[in-house]
KOLVEX-570537 format. One record per residue (C-alpha): chain; residue number from 1; x, z, y. Coordinates in pm, whole numbers, always signed. Each point is the difference from the previous one (the first is absolute). Layout:
BEGIN
kette  nr  x  z  y
A  NUM  X  Z  Y;
...
***
This chain:
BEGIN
kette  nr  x  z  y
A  1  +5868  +10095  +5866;
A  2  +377  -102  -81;
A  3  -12  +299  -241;
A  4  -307  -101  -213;
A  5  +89  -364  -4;
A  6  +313  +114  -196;
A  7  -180  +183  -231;
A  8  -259  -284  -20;
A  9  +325  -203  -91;
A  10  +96  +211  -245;
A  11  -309  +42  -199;
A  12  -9  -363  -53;
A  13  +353  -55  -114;
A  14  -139  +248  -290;
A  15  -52  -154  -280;
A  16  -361  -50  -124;
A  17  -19  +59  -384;
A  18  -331  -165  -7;
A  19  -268  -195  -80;
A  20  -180  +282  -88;
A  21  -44  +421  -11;
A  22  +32  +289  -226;
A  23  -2  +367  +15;
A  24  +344  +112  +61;
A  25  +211  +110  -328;
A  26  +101  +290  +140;
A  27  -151  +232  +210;
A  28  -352  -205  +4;
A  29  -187  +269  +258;
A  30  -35  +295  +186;
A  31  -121  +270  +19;
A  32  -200  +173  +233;
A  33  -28  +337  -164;
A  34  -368  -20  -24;
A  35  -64  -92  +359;
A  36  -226  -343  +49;
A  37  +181  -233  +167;
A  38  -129  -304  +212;
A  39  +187  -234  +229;
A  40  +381  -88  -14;
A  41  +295  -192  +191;
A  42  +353  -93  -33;
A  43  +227  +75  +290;
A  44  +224  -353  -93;
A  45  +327  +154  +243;
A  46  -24  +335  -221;
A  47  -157  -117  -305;
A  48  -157  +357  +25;
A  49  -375  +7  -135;
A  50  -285  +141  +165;
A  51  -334  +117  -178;
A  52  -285  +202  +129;
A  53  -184  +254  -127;
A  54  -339  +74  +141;
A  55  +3  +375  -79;
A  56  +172  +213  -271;
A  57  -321  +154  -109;
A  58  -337  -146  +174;
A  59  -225  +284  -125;
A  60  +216  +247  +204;
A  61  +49  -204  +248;
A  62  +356  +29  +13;
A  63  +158  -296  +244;
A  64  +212  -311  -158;
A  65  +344  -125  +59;
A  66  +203  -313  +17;
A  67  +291  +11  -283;
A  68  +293  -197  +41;
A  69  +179  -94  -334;
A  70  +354  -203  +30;
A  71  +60  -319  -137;
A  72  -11  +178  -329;
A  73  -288  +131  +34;
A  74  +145  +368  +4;
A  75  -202  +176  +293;
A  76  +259  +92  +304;
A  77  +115  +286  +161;
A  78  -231  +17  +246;
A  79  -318  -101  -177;
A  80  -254  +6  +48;
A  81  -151  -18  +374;
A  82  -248  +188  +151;
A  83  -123  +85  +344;
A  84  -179  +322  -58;
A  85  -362  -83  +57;
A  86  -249  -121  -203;
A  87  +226  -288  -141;
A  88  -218  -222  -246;
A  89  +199  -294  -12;
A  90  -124  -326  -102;
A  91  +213  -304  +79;
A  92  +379  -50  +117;
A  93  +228  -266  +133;
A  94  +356  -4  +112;
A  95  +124  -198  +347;
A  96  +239  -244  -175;
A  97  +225  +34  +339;
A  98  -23  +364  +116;
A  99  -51  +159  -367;
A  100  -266  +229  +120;
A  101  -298  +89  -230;
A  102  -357  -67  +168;
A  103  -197  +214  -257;
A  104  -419  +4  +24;
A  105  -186  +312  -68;
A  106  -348  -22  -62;
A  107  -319  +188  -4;
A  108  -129  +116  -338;
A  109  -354  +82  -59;
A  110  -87  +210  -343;
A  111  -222  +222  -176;
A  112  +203  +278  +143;
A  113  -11  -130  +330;
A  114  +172  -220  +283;
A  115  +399  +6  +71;
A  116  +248  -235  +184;
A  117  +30  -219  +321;
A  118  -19  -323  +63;
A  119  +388  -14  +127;
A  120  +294  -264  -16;
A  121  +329  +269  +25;
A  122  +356  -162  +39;
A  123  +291  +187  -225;
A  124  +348  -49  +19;
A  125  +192  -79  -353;
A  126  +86  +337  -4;
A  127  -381  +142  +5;
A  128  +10  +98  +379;
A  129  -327  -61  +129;
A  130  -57  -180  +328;
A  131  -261  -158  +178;
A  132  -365  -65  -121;
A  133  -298  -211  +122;
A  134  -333  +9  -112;
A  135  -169  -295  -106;
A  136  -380  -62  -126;
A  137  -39  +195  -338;
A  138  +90  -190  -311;
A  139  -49  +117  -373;
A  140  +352  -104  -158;
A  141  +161  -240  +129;
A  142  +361  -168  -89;
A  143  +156  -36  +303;
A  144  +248  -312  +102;
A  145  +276  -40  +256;
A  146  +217  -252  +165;
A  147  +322  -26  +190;
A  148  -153  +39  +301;
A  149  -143  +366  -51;
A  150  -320  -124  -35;
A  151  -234  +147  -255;
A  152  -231  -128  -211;
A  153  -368  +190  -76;
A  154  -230  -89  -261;
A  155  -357  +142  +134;
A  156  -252  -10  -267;
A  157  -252  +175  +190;
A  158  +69  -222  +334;
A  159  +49  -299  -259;
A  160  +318  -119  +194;
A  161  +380  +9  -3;
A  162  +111  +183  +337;
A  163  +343  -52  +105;
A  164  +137  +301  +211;
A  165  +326  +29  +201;
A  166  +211  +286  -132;
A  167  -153  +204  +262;
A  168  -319  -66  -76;
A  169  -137  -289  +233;
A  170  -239  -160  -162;
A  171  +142  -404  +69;
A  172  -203  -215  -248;
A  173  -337  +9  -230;
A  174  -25  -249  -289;
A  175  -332  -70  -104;
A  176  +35  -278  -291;
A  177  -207  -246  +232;
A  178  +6  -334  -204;
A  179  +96  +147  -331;
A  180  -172  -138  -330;
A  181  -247  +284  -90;
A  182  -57  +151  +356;
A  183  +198  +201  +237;
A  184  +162  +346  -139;
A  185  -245  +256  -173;
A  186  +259  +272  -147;
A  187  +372  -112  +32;
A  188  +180  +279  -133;
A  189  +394  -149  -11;
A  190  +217  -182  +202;
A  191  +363  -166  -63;
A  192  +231  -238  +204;
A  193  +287  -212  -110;
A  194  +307  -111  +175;
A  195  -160  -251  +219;
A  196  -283  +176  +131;
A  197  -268  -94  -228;
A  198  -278  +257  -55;
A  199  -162  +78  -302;
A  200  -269  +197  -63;
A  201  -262  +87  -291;
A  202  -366  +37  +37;
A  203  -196  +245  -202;
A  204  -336  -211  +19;
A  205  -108  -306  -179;
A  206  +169  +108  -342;
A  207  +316  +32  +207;
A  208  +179  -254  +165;
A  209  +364  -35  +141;
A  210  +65  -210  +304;
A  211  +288  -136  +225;
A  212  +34  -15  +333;
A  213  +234  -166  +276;
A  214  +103  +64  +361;
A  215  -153  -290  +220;
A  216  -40  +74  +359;
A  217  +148  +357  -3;
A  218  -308  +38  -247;
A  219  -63  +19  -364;
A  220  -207  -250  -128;
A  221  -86  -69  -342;
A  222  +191  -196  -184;
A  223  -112  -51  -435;
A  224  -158  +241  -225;
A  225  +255  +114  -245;
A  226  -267  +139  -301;
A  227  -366  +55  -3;
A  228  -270  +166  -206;
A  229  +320  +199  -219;
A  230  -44  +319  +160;
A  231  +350  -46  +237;
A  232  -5  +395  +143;
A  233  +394  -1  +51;
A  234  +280  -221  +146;
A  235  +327  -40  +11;
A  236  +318  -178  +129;
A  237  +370  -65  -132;
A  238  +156  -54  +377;
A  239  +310  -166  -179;
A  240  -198  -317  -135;
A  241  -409  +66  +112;
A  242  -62  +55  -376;
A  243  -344  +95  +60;
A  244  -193  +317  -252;
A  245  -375  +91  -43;
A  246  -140  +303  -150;
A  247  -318  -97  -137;
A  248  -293  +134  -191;
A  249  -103  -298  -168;
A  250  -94  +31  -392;
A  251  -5  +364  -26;
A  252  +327  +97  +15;
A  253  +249  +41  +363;
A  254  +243  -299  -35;
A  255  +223  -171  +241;
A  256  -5  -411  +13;
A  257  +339  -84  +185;
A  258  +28  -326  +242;
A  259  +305  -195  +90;
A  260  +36  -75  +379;
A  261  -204  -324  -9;
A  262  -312  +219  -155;
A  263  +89  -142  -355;
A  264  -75  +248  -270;
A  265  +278  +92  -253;
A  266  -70  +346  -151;
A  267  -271  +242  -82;
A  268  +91  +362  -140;
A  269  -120  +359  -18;
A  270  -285  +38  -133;
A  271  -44  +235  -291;
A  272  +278  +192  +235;
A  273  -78  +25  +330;
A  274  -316  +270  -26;
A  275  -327  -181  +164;
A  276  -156  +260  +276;
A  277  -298  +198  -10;
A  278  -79  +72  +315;
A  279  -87  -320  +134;
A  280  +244  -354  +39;
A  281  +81  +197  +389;
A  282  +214  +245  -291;
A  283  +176  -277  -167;
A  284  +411  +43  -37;
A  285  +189  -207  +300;
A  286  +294  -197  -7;
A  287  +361  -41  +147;
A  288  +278  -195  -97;
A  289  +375  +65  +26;
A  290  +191  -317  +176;
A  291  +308  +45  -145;
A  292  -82  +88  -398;
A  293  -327  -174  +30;
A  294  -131  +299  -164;
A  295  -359  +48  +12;
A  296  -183  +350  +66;
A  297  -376  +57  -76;
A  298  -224  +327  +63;
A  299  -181  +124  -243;
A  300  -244  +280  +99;
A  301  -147  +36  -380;
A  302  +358  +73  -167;
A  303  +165  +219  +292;
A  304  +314  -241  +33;
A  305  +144  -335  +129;
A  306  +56  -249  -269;
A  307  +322  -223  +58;
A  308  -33  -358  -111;
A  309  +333  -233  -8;
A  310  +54  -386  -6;
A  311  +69  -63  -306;
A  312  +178  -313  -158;
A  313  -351  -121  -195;
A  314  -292  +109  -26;
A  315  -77  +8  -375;
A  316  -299  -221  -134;
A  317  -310  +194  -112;
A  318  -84  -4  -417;
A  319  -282  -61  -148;
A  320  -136  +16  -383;
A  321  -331  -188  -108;
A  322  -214  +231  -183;
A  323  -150  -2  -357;
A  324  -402  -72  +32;
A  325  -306  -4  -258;
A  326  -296  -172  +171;
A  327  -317  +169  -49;
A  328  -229  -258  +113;
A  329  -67  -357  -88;
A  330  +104  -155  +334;
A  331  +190  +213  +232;
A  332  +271  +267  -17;
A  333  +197  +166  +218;
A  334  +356  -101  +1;
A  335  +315  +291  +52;
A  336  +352  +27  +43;
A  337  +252  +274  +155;
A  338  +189  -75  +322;
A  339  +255  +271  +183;
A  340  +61  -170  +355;
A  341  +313  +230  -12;
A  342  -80  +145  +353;
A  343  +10  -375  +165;
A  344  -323  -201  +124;
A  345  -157  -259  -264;
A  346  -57  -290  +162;
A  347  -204  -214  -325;
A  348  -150  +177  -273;
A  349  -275  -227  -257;
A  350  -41  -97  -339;
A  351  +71  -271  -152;
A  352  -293  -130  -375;
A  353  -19  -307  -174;
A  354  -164  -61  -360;
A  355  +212  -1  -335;
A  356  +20  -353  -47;
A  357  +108  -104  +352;
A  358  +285  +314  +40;
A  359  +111  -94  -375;
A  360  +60  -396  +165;
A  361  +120  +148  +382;
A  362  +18  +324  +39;
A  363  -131  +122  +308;
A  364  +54  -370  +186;
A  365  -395  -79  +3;
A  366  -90  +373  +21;
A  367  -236  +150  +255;
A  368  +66  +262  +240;
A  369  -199  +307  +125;
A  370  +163  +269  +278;
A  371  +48  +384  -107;
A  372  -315  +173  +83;
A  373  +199  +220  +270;
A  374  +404  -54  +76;
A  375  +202  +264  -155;
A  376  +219  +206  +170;
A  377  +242  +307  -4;
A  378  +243  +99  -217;
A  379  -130  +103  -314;
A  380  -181  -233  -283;
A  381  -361  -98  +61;
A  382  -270  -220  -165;
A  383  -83  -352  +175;
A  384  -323  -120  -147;
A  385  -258  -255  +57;
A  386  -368  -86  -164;
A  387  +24  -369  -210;
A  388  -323  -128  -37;
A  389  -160  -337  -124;
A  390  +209  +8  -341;
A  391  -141  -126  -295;
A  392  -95  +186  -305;
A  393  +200  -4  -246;
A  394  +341  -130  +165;
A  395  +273  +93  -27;
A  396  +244  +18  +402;
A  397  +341  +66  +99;
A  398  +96  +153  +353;
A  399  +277  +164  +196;
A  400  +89  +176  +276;
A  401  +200  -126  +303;
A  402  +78  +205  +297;
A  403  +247  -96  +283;
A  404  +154  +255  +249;
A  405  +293  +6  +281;
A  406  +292  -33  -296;
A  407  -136  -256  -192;
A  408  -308  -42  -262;
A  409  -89  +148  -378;
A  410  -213  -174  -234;
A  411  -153  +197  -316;
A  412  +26  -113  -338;
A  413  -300  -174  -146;
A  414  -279  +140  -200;
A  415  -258  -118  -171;
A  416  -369  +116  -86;
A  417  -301  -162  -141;
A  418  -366  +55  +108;
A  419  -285  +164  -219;
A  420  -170  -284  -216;
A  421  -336  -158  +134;
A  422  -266  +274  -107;
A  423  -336  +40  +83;
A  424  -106  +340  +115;
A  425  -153  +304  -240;
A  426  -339  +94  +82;
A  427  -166  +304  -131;
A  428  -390  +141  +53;
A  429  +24  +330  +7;
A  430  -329  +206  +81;
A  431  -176  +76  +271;
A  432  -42  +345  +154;
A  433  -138  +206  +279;
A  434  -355  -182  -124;
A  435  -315  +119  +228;
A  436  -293  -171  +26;
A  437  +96  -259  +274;
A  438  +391  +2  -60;
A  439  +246  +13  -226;
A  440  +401  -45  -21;
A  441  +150  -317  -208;
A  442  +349  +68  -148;
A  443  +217  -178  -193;
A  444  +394  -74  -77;
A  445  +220  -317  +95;
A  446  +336  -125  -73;
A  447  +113  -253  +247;
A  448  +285  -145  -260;
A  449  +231  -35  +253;
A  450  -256  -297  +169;
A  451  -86  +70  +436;
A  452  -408  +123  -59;
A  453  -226  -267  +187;
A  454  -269  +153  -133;
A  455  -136  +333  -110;
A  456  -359  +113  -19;
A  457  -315  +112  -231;
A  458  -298  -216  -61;
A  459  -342  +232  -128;
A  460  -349  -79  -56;
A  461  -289  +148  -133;
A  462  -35  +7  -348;
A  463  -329  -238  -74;
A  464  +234  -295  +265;
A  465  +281  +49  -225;
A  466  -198  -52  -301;
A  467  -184  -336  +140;
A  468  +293  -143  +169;
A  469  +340  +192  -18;
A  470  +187  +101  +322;
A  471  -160  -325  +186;
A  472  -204  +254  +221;
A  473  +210  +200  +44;
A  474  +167  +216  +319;
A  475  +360  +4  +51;
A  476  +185  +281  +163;
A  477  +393  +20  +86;
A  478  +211  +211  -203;
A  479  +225  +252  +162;
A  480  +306  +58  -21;
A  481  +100  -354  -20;
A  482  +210  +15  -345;
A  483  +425  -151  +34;
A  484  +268  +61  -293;
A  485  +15  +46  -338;
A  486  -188  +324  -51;
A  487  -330  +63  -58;
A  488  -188  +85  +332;
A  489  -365  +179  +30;
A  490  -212  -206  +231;
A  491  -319  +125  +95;
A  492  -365  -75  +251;
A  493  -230  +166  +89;
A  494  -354  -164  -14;
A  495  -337  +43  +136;
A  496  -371  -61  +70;
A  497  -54  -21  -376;
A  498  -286  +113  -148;
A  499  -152  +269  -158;
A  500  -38  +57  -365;
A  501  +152  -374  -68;
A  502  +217  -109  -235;
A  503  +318  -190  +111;
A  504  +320  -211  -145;
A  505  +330  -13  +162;
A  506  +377  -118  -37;
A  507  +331  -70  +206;
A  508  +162  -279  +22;
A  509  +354  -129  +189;
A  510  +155  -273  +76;
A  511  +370  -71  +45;
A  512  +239  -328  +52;
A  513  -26  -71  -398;
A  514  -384  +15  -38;
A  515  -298  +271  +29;
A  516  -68  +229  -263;
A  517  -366  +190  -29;
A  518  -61  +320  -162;
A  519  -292  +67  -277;
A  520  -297  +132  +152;
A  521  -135  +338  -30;
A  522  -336  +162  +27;
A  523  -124  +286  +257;
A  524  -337  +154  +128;
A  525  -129  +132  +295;
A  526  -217  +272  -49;
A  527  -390  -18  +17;
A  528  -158  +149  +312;
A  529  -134  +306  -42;
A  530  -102  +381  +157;
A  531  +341  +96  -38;
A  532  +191  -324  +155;
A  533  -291  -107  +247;
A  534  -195  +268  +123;
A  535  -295  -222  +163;
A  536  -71  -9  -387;
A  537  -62  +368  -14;
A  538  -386  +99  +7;
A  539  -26  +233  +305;
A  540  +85  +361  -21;
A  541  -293  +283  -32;
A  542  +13  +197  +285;
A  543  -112  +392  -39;
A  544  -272  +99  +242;
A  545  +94  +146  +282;
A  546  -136  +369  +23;
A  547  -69  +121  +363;
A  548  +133  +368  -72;
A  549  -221  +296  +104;
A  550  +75  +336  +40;
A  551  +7  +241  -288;
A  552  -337  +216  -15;
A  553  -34  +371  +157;
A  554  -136  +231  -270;
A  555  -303  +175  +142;
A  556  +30  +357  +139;
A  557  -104  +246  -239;
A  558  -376  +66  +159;
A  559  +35  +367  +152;
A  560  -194  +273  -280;
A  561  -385  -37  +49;
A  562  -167  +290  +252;
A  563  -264  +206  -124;
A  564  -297  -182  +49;
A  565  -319  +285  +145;
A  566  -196  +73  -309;
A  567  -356  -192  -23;
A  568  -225  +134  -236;
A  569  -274  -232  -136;
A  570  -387  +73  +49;
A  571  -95  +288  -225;
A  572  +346  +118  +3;
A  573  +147  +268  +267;
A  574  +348  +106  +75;
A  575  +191  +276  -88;
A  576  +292  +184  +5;
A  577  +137  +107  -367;
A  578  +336  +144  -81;
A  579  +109  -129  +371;
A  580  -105  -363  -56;
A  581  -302  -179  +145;
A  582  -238  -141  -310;
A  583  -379  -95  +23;
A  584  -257  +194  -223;
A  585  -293  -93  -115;
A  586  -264  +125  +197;
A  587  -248  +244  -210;
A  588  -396  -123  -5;
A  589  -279  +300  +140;
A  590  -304  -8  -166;
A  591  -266  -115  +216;
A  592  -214  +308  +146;
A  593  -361  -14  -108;
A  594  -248  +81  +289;
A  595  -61  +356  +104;
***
């Protein structure tokens, strides 16, 4: 204990170059030669860094390691640690007293299957592994320690913080009970500062970061630090309880840094620090060296640690109003250009007033609107935001004003002058598609800058048109609703009309400066008739049916006629001559006179 109060001593004797941070000039990361690396601690005696690597190549499944840099961030002789199992290590922290490294290796489940153990192993600061516990399974956790060897474990699946002895007995469970938002769902990091105050991040809720204090031999909670930012990493500076959170807030990894009464005084990283895509359980840790106040941030994405500084001032962000030409009649969208500069904005909005009243004040009487979204990161971006209720015709001057950590930039004025009060175009065109009960209206509209309140087609038949105009007649919406300056083709589709009619249609629209109706134009439905409506169509002739029959047997040729006997007729007898039978006449006797 005598030992790190001396060093505690000395770290705050070190001068603090605030009020705010940087990326060091120098040598501003490094690497890890490709490897992915997660959680991180400072040993303060040493000054040696720690960083874990969950494995060297995950498809292969080849184990992790814990590398230990020196205070300049050159890895040491005997980096990195190992323990020659399946070492997927997640989250580290160092015993402020003892120096020994309490590093977490997890269990990893992937597409090419399931590695790891859920195992706490201690390792001396020259990589020696020693004992081990296991506690519940966590996904990846950033561990925290105190001068009493206890340690710190963020359970995301258990949705606690478990706080072993060094040899692994489990001594206290810390629930959240009483915090704003509910009791822990995923805390994922943990951090203490040199009075024994706990702090720990949340991954549910949009993230929150809270602080706890020993009461009874307990944690309790104490304030919430941040909520809804995405907090998914925290860290402390032992020498004055600066306080840092990594969060996810606005699309890009940043960290907002607290003074020790939970006052806010810088916000930096993002555009630099990459944001992870794995999940916010992935997202870069945190550890800060007591004695430079140096500040050392994961970052998975990039392969490397970046290393921020305190720097004298944090510089202000700029900002340039942009050039606009209003296409409408009453609203625009106004633009400008801000680079944050890699520090938090904490005010971005516009500032319009009319000709007349910036030529007499400038922007005293002017009104403001906030930035659509905040910028942030380090590179130029566009801040906008939609102006509406102008008038048409005017002419308005605005600005840009945005405010960050190192002070506030306001963009030069610009003016621009709405489109003049005009009435819409409106154009019949001619209707298509036509049947006899339906037909397609088109036509062409030019909004002239003026917000549509009004777009659609009147048509009647032709004999109500010529008695009375479009008095009877049915209306029908328009689509698409015409905006701009261009022409637009609007269209609608009618129906129930009827057949072999005459009709008369038009468009008309209406905008803030007045309606505007289009000629009228003439169409027809066709008359009903066999070839459009079938019930007109006398009924077909249907073809007899024939009943089919079989197809006729030609008689047998009648076998040749037998010889019929031979009858000879009275006075005629039969007789053979030349071999065939014939009748003769029979030869008359004369009649015998008497004797």
């Amino acid at each position: 204990m005598a030992l790190l109060v001396a060093t505690m001593a000395a770290a705050a004797s070190s001068a603090w170059a605030g009020p705010g941070y940087g990326l060091e000039s120098g040598k501003s990361s490094i690497n890890l030669a490709g490897e992915v690396p997660h959680g991180i601690a400072i040993d303060q005696v040493s000054q040696d860094l720690y960083v874990t690597v969950v494995s060297e190549e995950l498809a292969a499944r080849k184990p992790g390691y814990v590398a230990q840099f020196d205070a300049s961030g050159e890895p040491t002789e005997d980096s990195p640690f190992r323990t020659g199992g399946e070492d997927l290590f997640a989250g580290v922290a160092v015993n402020p007293v003892t120096e020994d490294i309490y590093a977490y290796q997890t269990v990893v489940v992937t597409e090419f299957g399931s590695g790891g153990t859920s195992k706490i192993t201690s390792i001396s600061p020259s990589g020696v592994a020693g004992a081990s516990f296991t506690p519940s399974r966590s996904r990846a956790p950033q561990l925290a320690a105190d001068a009493s060897g206890r340690v710190y474990f963020p359970n995301d699946i258990a949705g606690s913080v478990q706080v072993f002895t060094s040899s692994g007995e489990l001594k206290e469970t810390i629930l959240c009970t009483g915090c704003p938002g509910g009791a822990f769902v995923e805390p994922n990091s943990a951090a203490i500062d040199s009075t024994g105050n706990l702090y720990v991040t949340d991954l549910s809720g949009g993230g929150r970061a809270i602080k706890f204090k020993r009461s009874g031999g307990a944690y309790v909670y104490d304030s919430v630090l941040q909520s809804g930012e995405g907090a998914a990493a925290v860290g402390v500076d032992p020498s004055n309880d600066g306080l840092f959170v990594g969060d996810l807030g606005g699309g890009n990894y940043h960290i907002a840094a607290y003074d020790s009464s939970g006052v806010q005084f810088d916000d930096f990283g993002a555009g630099i620090v990459g944001t992870p895509t794995l999940g916010s359980f992935t997202a870069g840790q945190l550890a800060v060296n007591a004695t430079t106040h140096k500040l050392y941030v994961t970052d998975p994405n990039a392969r490397k640690v970046w290393i921020f500084k305190p720097i004298a001032s944090v510089p202000p962000p700029t900002a340039t109003t942009s050039s606009i030409s209003p296409s409408s009649q009453v609203e625009t969208t106004l633009k400008a250009t801000v680079n944050p500069l890699g520090h938090g904005i904490t005010d971005c909005h516009f500032q319009y007033t009319d000709a007349a009243d910036f030529g007499a004040n400038g922007f005293a009487n002017a009104t403001s609107l906030g930035c659509t979204s905040t910028p942030n990161g380090s590179t130029p971006v566009q801040a906008s935001r939609l102006l509406t209720g102008l008038s048409p015709g005017a002419t308005y001057d605005y600005r840009i004003v945005v405010a960050g950590y190192g002070g506030t930039a306001e963009g030069s004025a610009q003016a621009f002058t709405m489109l003049p009060p005009l009435a819409p175009d409106a154009t019949t065109g001619s209707a298509t598609e036509i049947t006899k009960s339906a037909a397609t209206l088109r036509g062409t509209v030019n909004a002239r800058g003026g917000p549509i309140s009004n777009c659609h087609f009147e048509y009647t038949t032709s004999a109500d048109f010529e008695a009375s105009g479009f008095t009877k007649a049915t209306s029908i919406d328009c689509l698409p609703k015409p905006n701009g300056t261009s022409d637009i083709s609007v269209s609608a589709k009618v129906a129930s009309l009827t057949a072999g009619t005459s009709y008369r249609f038009r468009v008309l629209a209406t905008n803030n400066s007045g309606p505007t109706q289009g000629l009228d134009q003439p169409f027809a439905t066709p008359a009903e008739t066999c070839e459009n409506t079938p019930a007109l169509c006398p009924p077909p002739v249907v073809p007899p049916t024939l009943t089919p029959t079989s197809t006729p047997t030609a008689p047998a040729s009648p076998p040749p006629a037998a010889h019929k006997p031979l009858k000879c007729h009275k006075g005629f007898k039969k007789k053979t001559v030349h071999g065939k039978p014939k009748c003769v006449k029979l030869k008359k006797h004369p009649k015998r006179r008497g004797h």
